[in-house]
Each structure stands twice: as C-alpha cells, then as structure tokens.
C-alpha positions in Angstrom: 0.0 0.0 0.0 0.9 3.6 -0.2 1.1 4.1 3.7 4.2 1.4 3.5 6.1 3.4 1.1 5.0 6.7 3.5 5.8 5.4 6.9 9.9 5.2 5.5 9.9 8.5 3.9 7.3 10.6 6.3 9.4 12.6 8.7 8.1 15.9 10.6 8.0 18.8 8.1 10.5 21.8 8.3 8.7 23.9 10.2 8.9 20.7 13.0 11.6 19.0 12.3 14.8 19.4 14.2 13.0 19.2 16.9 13.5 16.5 19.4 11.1 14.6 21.2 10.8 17.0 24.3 11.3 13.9 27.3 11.4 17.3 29.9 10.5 20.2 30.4 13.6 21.8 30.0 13.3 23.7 26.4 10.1 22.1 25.8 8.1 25.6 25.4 4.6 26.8 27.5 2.2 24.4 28.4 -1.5 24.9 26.8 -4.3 23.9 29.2 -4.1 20.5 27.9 -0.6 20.0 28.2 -1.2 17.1 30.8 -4.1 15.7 29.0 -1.9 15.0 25.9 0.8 13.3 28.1 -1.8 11.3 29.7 -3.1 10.6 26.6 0.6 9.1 24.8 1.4 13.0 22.8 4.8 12.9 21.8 5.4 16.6 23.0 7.6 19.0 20.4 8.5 22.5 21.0 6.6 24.4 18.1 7.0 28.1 17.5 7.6 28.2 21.9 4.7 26.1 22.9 5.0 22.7 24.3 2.3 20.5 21.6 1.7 16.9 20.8 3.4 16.1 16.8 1.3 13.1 16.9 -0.2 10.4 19.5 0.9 6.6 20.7 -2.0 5.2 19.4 -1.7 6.0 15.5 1.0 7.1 13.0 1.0 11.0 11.5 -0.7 8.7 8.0 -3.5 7.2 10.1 -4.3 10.1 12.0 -4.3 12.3 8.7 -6.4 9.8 7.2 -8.9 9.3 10.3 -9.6 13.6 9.8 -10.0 13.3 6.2 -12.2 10.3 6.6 -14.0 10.7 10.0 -12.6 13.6 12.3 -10.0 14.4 14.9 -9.1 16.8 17.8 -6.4 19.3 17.5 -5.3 21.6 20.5 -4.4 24.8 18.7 -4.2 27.3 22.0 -0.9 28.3 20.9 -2.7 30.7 18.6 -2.3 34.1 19.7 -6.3 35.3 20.0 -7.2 38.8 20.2 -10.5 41.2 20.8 -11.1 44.4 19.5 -13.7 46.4 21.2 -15.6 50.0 20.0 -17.1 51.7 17.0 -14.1 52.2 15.6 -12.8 48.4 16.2 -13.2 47.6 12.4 -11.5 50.9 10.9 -9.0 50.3 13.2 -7.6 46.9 12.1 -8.6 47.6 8.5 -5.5 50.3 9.0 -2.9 47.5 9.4 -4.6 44.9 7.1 -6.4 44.0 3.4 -9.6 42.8 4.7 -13.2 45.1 3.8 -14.0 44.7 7.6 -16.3 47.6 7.6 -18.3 45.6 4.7 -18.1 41.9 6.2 -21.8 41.1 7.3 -22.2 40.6 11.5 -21.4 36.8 12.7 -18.8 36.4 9.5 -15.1 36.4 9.0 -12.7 36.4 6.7 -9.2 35.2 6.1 -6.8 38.4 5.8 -2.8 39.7 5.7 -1.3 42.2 7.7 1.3 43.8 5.5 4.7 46.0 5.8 5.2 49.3 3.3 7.2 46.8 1.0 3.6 44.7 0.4 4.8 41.9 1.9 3.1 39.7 4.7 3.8 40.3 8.1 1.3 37.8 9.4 -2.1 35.7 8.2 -5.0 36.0 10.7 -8.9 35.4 10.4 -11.0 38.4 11.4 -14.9 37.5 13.1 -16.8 40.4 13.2 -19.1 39.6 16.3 -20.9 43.2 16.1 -20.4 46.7 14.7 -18.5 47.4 17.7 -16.7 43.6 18.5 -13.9 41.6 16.7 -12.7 38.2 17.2 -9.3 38.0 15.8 -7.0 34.6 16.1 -3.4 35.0 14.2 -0.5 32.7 14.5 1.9 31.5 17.3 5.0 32.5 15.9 4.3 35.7 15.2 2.2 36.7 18.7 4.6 39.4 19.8 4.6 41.4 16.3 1.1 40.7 15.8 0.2 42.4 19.4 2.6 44.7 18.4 1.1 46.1 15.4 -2.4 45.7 16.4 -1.8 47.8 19.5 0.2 50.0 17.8 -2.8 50.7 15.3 -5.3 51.0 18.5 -3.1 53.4 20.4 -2.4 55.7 17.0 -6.9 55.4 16.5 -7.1 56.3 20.4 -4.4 59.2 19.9 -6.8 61.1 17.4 -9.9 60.7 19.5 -11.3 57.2 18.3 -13.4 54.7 20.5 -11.0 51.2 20.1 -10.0 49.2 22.5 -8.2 45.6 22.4 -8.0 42.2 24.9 -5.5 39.3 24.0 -6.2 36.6 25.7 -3.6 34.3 27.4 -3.5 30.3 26.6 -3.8 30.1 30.6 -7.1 32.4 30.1 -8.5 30.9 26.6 -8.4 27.8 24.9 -8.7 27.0 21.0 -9.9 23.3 20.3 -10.0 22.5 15.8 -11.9 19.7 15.3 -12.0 18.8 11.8 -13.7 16.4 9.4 -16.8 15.2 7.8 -18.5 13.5 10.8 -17.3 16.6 13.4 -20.8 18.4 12.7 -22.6 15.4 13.5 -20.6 14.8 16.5 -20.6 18.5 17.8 -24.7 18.4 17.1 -25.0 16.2 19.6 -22.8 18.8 22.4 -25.1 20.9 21.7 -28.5 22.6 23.8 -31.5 24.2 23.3 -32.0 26.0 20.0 -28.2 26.3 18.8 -28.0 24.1 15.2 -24.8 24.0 13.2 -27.1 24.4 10.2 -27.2 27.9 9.2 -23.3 27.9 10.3 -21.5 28.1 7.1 -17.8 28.4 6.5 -16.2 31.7 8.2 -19.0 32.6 10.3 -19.4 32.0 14.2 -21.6 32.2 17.4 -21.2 31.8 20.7 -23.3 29.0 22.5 -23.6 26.6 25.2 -21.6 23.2 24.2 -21.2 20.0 26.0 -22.8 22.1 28.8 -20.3 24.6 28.9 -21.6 28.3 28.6 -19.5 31.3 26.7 -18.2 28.9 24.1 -17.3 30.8 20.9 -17.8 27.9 17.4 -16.3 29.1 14.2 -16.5 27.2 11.3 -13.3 26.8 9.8 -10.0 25.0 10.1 -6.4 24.3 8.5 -7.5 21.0 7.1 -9.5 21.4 4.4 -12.6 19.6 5.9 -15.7 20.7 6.6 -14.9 21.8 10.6 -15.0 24.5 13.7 -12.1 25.9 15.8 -13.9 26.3 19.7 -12.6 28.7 21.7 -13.7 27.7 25.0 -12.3 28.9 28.6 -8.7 27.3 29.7 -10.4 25.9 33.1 -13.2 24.2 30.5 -10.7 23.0 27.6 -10.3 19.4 29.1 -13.7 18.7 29.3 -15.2 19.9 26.0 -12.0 17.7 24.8 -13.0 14.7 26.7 -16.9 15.0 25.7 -15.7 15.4 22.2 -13.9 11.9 22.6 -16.7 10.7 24.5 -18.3 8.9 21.8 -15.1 7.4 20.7 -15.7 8.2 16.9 -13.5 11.4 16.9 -9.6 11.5 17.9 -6.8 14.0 19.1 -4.7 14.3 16.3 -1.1 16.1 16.4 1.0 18.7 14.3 2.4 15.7 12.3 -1.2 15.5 10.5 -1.8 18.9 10.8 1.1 19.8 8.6 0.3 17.6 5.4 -3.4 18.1 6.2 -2.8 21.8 5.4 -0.6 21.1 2.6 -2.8 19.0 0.8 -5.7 21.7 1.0 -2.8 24.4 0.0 -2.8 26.8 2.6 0.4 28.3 3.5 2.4 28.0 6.8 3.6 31.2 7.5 7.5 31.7 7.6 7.5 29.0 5.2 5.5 29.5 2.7 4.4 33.2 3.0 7.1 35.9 4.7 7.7 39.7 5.1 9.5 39.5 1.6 6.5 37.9 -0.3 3.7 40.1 -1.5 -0.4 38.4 -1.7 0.2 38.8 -5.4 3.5 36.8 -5.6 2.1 34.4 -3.1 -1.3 33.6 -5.3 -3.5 35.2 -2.4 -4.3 38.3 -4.2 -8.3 38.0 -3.3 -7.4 38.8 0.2 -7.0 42.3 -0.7 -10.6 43.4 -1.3 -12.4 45.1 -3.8 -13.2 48.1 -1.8 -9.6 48.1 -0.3 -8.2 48.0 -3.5 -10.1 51.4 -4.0 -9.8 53.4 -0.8 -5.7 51.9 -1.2 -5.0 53.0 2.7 -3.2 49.8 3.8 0.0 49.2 4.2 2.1 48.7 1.0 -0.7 49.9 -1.0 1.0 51.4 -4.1 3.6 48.4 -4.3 0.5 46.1 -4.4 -1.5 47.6 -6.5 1.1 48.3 -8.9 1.8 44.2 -9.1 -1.7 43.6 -9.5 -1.4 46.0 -12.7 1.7 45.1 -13.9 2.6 41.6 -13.0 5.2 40.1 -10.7 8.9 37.7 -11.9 7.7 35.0 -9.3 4.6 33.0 -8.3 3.6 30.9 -5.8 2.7 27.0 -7.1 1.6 23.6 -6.3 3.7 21.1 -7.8 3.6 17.1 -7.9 6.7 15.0 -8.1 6.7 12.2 -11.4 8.2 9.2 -11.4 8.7 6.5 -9.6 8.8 6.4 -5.8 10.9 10.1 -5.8 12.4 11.1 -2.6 10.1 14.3 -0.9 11.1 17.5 -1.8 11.2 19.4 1.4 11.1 23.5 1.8 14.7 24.7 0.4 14.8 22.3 -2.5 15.6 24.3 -5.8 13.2 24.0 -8.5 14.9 23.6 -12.2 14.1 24.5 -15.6 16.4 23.7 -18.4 19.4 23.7 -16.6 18.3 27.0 -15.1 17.1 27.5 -11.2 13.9 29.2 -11.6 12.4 28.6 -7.8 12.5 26.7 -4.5 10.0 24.6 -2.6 8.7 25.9 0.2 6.7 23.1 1.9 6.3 19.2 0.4 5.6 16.1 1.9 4.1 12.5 0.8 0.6 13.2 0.8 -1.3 10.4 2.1 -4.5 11.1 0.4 -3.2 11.5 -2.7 -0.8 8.7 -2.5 2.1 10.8 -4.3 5.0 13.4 -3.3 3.4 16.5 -3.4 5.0 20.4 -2.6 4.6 24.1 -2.8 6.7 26.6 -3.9 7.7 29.9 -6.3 8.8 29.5 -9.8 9.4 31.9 -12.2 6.1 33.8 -13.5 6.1 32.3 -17.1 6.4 28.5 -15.3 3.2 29.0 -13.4 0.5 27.3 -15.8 -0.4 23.8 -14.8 1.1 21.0 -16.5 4.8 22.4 -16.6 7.4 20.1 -16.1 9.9 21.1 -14.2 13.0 19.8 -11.8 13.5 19.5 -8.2 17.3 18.9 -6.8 16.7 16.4 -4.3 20.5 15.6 -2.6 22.3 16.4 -5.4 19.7 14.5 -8.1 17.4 16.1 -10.3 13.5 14.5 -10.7 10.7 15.4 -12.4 8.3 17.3 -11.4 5.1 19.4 -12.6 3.3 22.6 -11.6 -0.4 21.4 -10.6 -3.7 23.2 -9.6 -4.6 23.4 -5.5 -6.1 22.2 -3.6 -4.2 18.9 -4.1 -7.5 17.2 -2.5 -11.1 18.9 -2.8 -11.7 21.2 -0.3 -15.0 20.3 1.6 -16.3 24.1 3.3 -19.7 23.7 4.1 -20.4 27.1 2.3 -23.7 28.9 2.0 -25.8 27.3 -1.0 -25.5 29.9 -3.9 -28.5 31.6 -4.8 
C-alpha cells in the first residue's frame, strides 16, 4: 500500500523537524491547558513556534491520523494561537488600518481570512478576522508571530485612540482561553450532539461564528473553519473548561486528538500556506497567489499598508509566483522546503513546503517558480541531494476542499 512506502519517507515537516522529542520540560516551550491531558493521553510533546504541543499520538501514525480527519474527524489543540478582541465603533476601521480585509463591509457573525502587510507589500502575518458586532472583533493569528502581531495591532489601536477614536483591544492568554479544531466530515454530526436548546450548526456556514452553550459549557465561541480542508470549527472555549469539552468530544469514541504531524500535510494537501515558510515579510499576496485577500473596496480606498507596491503588481505583474507542484516518477524522494526548483538547466524557484501526501498517495510540494512557469502542467526539476526529478506545476487544492459554504443563490 501507499502508507508502507510513507511510513519510511514521512518525517516531521520543516517547520517541526529538528525538533526533538521534548522527554522534559527543559526547552520544551509553555504548556497549553491541555498539556497534561496530551501526556496522559501518549502526545509525543515537540516545542513548536515556543509552545510545548503533541506532533502526533501513541495510538496511531501521522498517516492514520491524517487519514482518520480526512475520513471521519479528529481533535487538534491549537491554544498556541495568539487570540485577540477588538472592542468600540471604531474596532473595524481600526484593524482595517494594518490589514487587506473590507471589515467595515463583512456582514455581522462572518469572518474572513486576511494579511497584515509591511510598506514593502509583503506579509507580516495571516490572521482570520470575526466580526461579532459593529463594535466587537474576534481575531486569532499565528503563534510565531504573537509578539509582532500584538505589536502592530496595539500600535494601530493606540495611533486610533491618539486622534480621538473609540477602540479598545483584549489578547487573551492560553492560561485564560483555549482553542480546540476539530476537523472532518463526521465533526458536525458529532458536535450536534454537544449541543443545547436552540443552537443548530445548520445555518453555520464556512467563516462565520456564534457563541453558544456546548457540552454544557456556557460562553463557548464555534467558528466554522480549520487548516484541514474539511468541513470543521475551531472552539474557543475557557482554559479551566478545555479538558472537558475535549474529553466529551472523545466521548463517543468516533472522533480522535490528532497532532502537528497530520496537521502539517493536512494543510498542505488543502494548500494553505504556513507562514514563515510559505508566505514571509518578503512575499507580497500577489507573488504568493493570495491576491483575493486584498478586497475590492480596499483595492479602492488603497489605505493599507504597502498599497501602491501592491496595486502596482496587480497591474503590472510580478517575476515569481507561488505553485503547487507534484513530483513524477517512480517512488521520488520528498522534496522538502529549500529544494531548488529547475528549468532547463536553469534554477527558476525553491520549494517551500512538500511532503508525501497520504490522500493522494504521491509526493506533493509548494513553492515559487518563475512567472512564465506557473500554468499547470509544466514540467519542471527539483534537486533532491544532489539528483534532479521530475516534477510538474499542478492546480490546488491537491485534495477537494470540503467548506460547508452557504448554497449559492
């Protein structure tokens, strides 16, 4: 089977690996709320971006638990996100000064997947913005990045507050707030069954939110969204509450924790990018292919950062692009981020992110080639240790994405 040829070649993507199998505390990184559950439960605890996680579980491989989310659903602790409220009138101009998204337009009860962004255009961060109310966002961004992100949103709040604004902002600690994924095609079944009174996951569609009462705990905030590609929510529940809605979730033994491990080629398979490696300060949304996250109406009003550079790519094109690409062949070694991506004899890119991909059942990768290499269907090379193999640009999602979206009207 596939899996055979995966288990010898699957190791812990770059952004894990050289990390080593954390037996201590010593240089292990913060402990979430359910640090001690995951211990308890057989998590092989990494340090990841400063936060003491699981990378996968004693009871299945990084393949089976990839294929148990993509099949069924699992459980992923993802507290290590920095989350973030942003309170008064002025809450959505506010953040709108420091990123691409039309807040001010986004519909109450909705989100949307955004960039902050330097005066160069390129990315400083990506984040997912909830508008709760006119005068309420729900913001969660990335680990890594926590101390620049609080950085430039308070920045922004303090430079609205200067000139007379009403904005204020919260982040909330892992010790304070929790954030549970839990991902796959039986989760809203599952989660239906957590939940009371009138609540119904029905009208929920991809991006939006509300905050209900679930497994009997009150105050819990259910987006629908995820990393995975599966239909799914992210629960942001309180820290003294995580280990139970976890446990009920588990409770009727059809759902399981899942670690980093899967939660790496999950992402990769649905092409979303891993920021630092796929996406950085130096790549623009245009070169990275996310140029829909800068909104029509932003595009008009131009008042975010880097502006002029973007809008000026968007007009007149960019050298580099970013691709999906599939390795040929048979059985190819993995191209991992830093391999060089040939053309003719020529380097015209670099990987960025690539694994086996167990759905697929081939090598798969991301990456930037050169502009007039993008289309699908162009072969190219990748140097794996000193060898060249063939590879091709492909369309993403490598698997189909499954969003429960609103129907179309």
């Amino acid at each position: 089977s596939h899996c055979a040829m995966f288990r010898l070649s699957y190791r812990l993507p770059a952004a894990l690996g050289g990390l080593r199998h954390a037996s201590s505390a010593a240089g292990e990184g913060q402990r979430t709320a359910l640090y001690d559950f995951h211990v308890q439960k057989g998590g092989k605890i990494v340090n990841f971006g400063g936060y003491a996680l699981p990378v996968q579980y004693s009871d299945q491989s990084i393949i089976a638990s990839h294929l148990h989310t993509r099949q069924v659903g699992s459980i992923f602790d993802v507290s290590h996100m920095l989350q973030s409220r942003i309170f008064g009138k002025d809450a959505a101009a506010c953040l709108e000064s420091v990123c691409t998204a039309d807040i001010l337009g986004t519909p109450e009860g909705s989100g949307s997947l955004t960039v902050f962004t330097n005066e160069a255009g390129g990315i400083l961060d990506d984040l997912i913005v909830n508008k709760v109310s006119e005068k309420e966002l729900y913001v969660v961004s990335n680990a890594a990045m926590k101390e620049q992100d609080m950085g430039i949103m308070k920045t922004a709040v303090d430079n609205f507050k200067s000139q007379g604004k009403d904005v204020s902002i919260e982040f909330l600690t892992p010790a304070d707030q929790s954030l549970v994924a839990v991902q796959g095609p039986q989760v809203a079944k599952e989660l239906s069954k957590l939940l009371t009174g009138k609540a119904s996951l029905d009208q929920l569609y991809f991006m939006s939110s509300f905050v209900t009462t679930l497994a009997g705990i009150p105050n819990v905030r259910i987006t629908r969204c995820g990393y995975t590609g599966e239909d799914g929510v992210e629960i942001s529940v309180a820290s003294s509450q995580a280990q139970k809605l976890t446990e009920s979730l588990l409770e009727s033994g059809v759902l399981k924790l899942a670690g980093l491990g899967a939660r790496d080629s999950l992402r990769l398979e649905a092409g979303l990018c891993l920021y630092g490696s796929d996406i950085d300060s130096k790549t623009t949304p245009v070169e990275a292919a996310l140029a829909w996250l800068v909104t029509k109406r932003r595009r008009t009003t131009r008042d975010f950062p880097g502006a002029d550079v973007i809008l000026g790519q968007l007009k007149e094109g960019v050298s580099r692009r970013r691709v999906g690409l599939q390795m040929l062949g048979t059985k190819p070694p993995p191209a991992r981020s830093g391999v060089a991506i040939f053309s003719q004899g020529q380097q015209v890119g670099q990987v960025t992110s690539g694994c086996p991909s167990p759905s697929a059942g081939r090598n798969i990768a991301m990456g930037y080639v050169a502009e007039n290499l993008k289309a699908p269907g162009t072969k190219v090379e990748f140097k794996v240790r000193d060898k060249l193999y063939e590879a091709e640009v492909t369309k993403m999602p490598f698997v189909k994405a499954n969003y429960y979206n609103r129907p179309k009207k």
